[in-house]
C-alpha positions in Angstrom: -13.8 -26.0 39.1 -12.4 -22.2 38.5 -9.1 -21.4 39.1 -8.8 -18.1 40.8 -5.3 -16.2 41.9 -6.0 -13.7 45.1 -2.8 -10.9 44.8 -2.7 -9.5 48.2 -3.1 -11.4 51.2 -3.9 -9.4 53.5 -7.1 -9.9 56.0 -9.8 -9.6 53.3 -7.4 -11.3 50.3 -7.4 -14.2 52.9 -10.3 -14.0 54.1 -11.7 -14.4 50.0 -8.9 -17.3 49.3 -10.2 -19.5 52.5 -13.8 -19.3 51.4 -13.3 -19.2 47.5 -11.3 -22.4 48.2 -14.3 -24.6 49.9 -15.3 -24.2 46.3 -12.8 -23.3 43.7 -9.0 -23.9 43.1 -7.3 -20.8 44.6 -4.1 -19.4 44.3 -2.2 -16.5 46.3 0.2 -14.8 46.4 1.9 -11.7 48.8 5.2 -11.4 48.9 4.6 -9.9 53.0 2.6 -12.8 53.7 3.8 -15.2 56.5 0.9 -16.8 57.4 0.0 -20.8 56.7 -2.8 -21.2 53.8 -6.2 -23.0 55.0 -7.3 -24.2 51.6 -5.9 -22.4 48.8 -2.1 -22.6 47.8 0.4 -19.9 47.9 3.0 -19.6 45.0 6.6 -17.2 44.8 5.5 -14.5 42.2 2.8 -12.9 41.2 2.7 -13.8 37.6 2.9 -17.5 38.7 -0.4 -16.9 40.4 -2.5 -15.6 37.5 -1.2 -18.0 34.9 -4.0 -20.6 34.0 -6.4 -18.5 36.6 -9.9 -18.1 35.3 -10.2 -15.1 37.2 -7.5 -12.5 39.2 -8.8 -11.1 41.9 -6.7 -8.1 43.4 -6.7 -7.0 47.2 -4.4 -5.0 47.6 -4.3 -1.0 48.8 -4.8 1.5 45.7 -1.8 3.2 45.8 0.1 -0.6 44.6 -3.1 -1.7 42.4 -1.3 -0.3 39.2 1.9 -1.4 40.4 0.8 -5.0 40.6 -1.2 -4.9 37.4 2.5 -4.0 35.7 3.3 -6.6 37.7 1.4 -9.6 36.0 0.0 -8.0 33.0 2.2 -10.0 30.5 1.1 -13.1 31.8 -2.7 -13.1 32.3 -4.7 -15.5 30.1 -6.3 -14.2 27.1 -9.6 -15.4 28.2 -9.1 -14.9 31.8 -10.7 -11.7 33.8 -8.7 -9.2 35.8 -10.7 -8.1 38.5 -9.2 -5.2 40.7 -10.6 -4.9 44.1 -8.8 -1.9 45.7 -10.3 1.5 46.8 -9.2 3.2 43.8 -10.4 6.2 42.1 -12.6 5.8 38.5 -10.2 7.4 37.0 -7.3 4.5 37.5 -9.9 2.0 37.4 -10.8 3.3 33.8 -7.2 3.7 32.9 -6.4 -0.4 33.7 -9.0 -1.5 32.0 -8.0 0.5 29.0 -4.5 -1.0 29.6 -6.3 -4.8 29.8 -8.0 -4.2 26.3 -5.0 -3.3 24.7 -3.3 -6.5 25.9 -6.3 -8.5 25.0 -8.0 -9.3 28.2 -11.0 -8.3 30.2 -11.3 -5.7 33.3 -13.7 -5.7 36.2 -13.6 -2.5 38.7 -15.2 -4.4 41.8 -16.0 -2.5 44.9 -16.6 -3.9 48.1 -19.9 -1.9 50.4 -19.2 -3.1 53.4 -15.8 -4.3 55.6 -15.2 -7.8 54.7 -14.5 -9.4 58.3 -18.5 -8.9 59.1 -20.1 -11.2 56.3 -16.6 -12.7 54.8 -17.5 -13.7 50.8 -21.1 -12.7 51.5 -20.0 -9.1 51.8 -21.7 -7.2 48.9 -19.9 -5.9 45.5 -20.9 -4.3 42.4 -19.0 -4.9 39.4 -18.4 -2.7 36.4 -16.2 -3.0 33.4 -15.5 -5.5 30.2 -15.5 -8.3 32.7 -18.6 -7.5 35.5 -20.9 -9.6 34.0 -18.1 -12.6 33.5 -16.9 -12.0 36.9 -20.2 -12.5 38.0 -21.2 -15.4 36.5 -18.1 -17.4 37.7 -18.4 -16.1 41.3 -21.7 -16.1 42.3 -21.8 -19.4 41.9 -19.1 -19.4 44.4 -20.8 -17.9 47.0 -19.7 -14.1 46.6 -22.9 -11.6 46.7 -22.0 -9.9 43.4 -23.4 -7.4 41.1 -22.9 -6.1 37.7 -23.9 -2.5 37.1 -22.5 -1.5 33.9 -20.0 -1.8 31.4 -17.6 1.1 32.0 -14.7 0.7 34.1 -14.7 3.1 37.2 -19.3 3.0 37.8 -18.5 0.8 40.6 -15.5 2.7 41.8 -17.8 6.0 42.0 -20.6 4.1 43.9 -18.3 3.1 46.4 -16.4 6.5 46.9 -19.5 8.4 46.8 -20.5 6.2 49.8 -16.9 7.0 51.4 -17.6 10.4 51.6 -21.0 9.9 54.0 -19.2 6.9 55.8 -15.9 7.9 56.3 -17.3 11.5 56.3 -19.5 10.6 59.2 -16.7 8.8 61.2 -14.4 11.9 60.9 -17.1 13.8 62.2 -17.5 11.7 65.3 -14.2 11.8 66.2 -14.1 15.5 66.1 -17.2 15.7 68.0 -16.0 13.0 70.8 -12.4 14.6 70.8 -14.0 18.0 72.0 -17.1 16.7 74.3 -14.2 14.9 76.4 -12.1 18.4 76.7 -15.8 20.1 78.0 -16.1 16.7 80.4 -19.7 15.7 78.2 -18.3 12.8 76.5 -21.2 10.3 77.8 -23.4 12.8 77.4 -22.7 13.1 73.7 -22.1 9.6 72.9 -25.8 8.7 74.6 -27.1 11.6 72.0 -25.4 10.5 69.1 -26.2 6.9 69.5 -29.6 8.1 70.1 -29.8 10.6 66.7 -28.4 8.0 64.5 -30.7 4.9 65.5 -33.2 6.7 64.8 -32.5 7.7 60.8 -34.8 7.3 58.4 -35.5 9.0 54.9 -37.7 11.9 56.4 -35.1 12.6 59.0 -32.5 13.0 56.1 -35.7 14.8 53.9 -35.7 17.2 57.1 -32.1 17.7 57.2 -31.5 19.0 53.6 -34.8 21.0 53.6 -33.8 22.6 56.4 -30.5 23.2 55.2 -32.0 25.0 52.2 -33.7 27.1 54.2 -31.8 28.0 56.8 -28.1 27.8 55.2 -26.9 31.2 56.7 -27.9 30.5 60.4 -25.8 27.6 60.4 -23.3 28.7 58.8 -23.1 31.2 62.0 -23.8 28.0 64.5 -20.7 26.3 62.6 -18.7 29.5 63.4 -19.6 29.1 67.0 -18.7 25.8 66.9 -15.4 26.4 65.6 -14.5 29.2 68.4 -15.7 26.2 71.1 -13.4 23.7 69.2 -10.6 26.1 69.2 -11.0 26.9 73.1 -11.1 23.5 74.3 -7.1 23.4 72.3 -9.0 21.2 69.8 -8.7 21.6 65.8 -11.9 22.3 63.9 -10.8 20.5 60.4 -14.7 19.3 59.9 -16.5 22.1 61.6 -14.7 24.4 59.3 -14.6 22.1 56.2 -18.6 22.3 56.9 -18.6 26.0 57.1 -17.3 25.7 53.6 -19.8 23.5 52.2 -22.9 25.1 54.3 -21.7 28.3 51.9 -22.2 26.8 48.9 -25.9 25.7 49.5 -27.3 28.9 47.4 -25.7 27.3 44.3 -28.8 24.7 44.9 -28.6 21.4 46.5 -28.8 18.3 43.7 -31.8 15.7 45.4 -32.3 12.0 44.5 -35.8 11.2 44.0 -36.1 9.6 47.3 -35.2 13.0 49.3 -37.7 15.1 47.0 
């Protein structure tokens, strides 16, 4: 049975101990955590937690990854894999697992796809890094739905950013939009439309919306510029609308098109 140590117990770090656990020997550790373990055991420091572990996995925010890698570093297991899990850039992800090889251990950069809560241990990853393939091999097997994509730190990282800017991208977007149909009084009326647009995507609806784009770049550019007069008039602050403007001015340069949007 693997031993695993979970750093950073917050809802998805317990969310992976409780199901690791039905299946592996788990240990955690947050030094915020109140809560009562259902499975896996919860030790006082950090570096208790990795020593002996198979595999570290790290759930913690980005901006404490590197702190909590300092943190334990001295006392991770030659053979064992540290496997950071934050949001981080590919940049620090490529800078740890530098760090790792130096002290003689392997990396993985994992990135979670989706929000953990939804599918719990079944929520998809991609691994990347010294350790990916490792990582994978010991929890797959434990019920996580992991990939390994390559052998560089941060190519996992990048996939899941690059996905943050259309997710989180979209989100901001809809909260501008919402925030300034409610001041005209055609909130339902733009949530039904909305709702309605975006059940209804599909790769020739996204085809449509970057070949139109090319073609007709400067008129929207000028729509966008209405926009952000309407925005400005209902007391509102156009931070997309004129972060779009910005990008709509760019599309001369040429837009770059995977194969499925040629």
């Amino acid at each position: 049975m693997p031993r695993v140590a979970v750093l950073g117990l917050g809802e998805a770090g317990c969310i992976y101990a409780t199901d690791l656990a039905k299946n592996a020997d788990v240990v955690g550790f947050d030094p915020a955590w109140r809560g009562e373990p259902d499975g896996f055991s919860v030790v006082a420091t950090a570096a208790e937690a990795v020593r002996e572990s198979d595999i570290i996995l790290v759930l913690t925010s980005g901006q404490i990854a590197m702190r909590v890698f300092d943190d334990v570093a001295e006392s991770v297991p030659a053979d064992a894999i540290f496997a950071d899990l934050s949001s981080s850039s590919p940049m620090q992800k490529l800078a740890l697992s530098r760090r790792a090889a130096d002290l003689g251990f392997r990396f993985a950069d994992v990135t979670l796809l989706a929000p953990v809560p939804r599918a719990r241990l079944s929520t998809p990853a991609q691994a990347s890094g010294t350790g990916a393939a490792d990582a994978a091999k010991i929890l797959a097997p434990l019920g996580m739905k992991i990939e390994a994509v390559g052998e560089i730190a941060g190519q996992a990282a990048a996939r899941k950013l690059l996905r943050s800017i259309v997710v989180k991208g979209m989100t901001a977007l809809l909260i501008e939009g919402m925030r300034t149909a409610e001041s005209l009084e055609l909130g339902d009326w733009f949530s039904d439309h909305i709702d309605e647009t975006l059940t209804h995507l599909d790769t020739a609806f996204l085809r449509r919306l970057i070949e139109g784009t090319s073609a007709h770049s400067e008129r929207r550019v000028h729509e966008m510029l209405a926009t952000v007069e309407m925005i400005e008039a209902t007391g509102g602050r156009p931070i997309m609308a004129e972060a779009t403007i910005r990008v709509l001015e760019t599309v001369s340069e040429g837009i770059p098109r995977g194969e499925r949007f040629r």
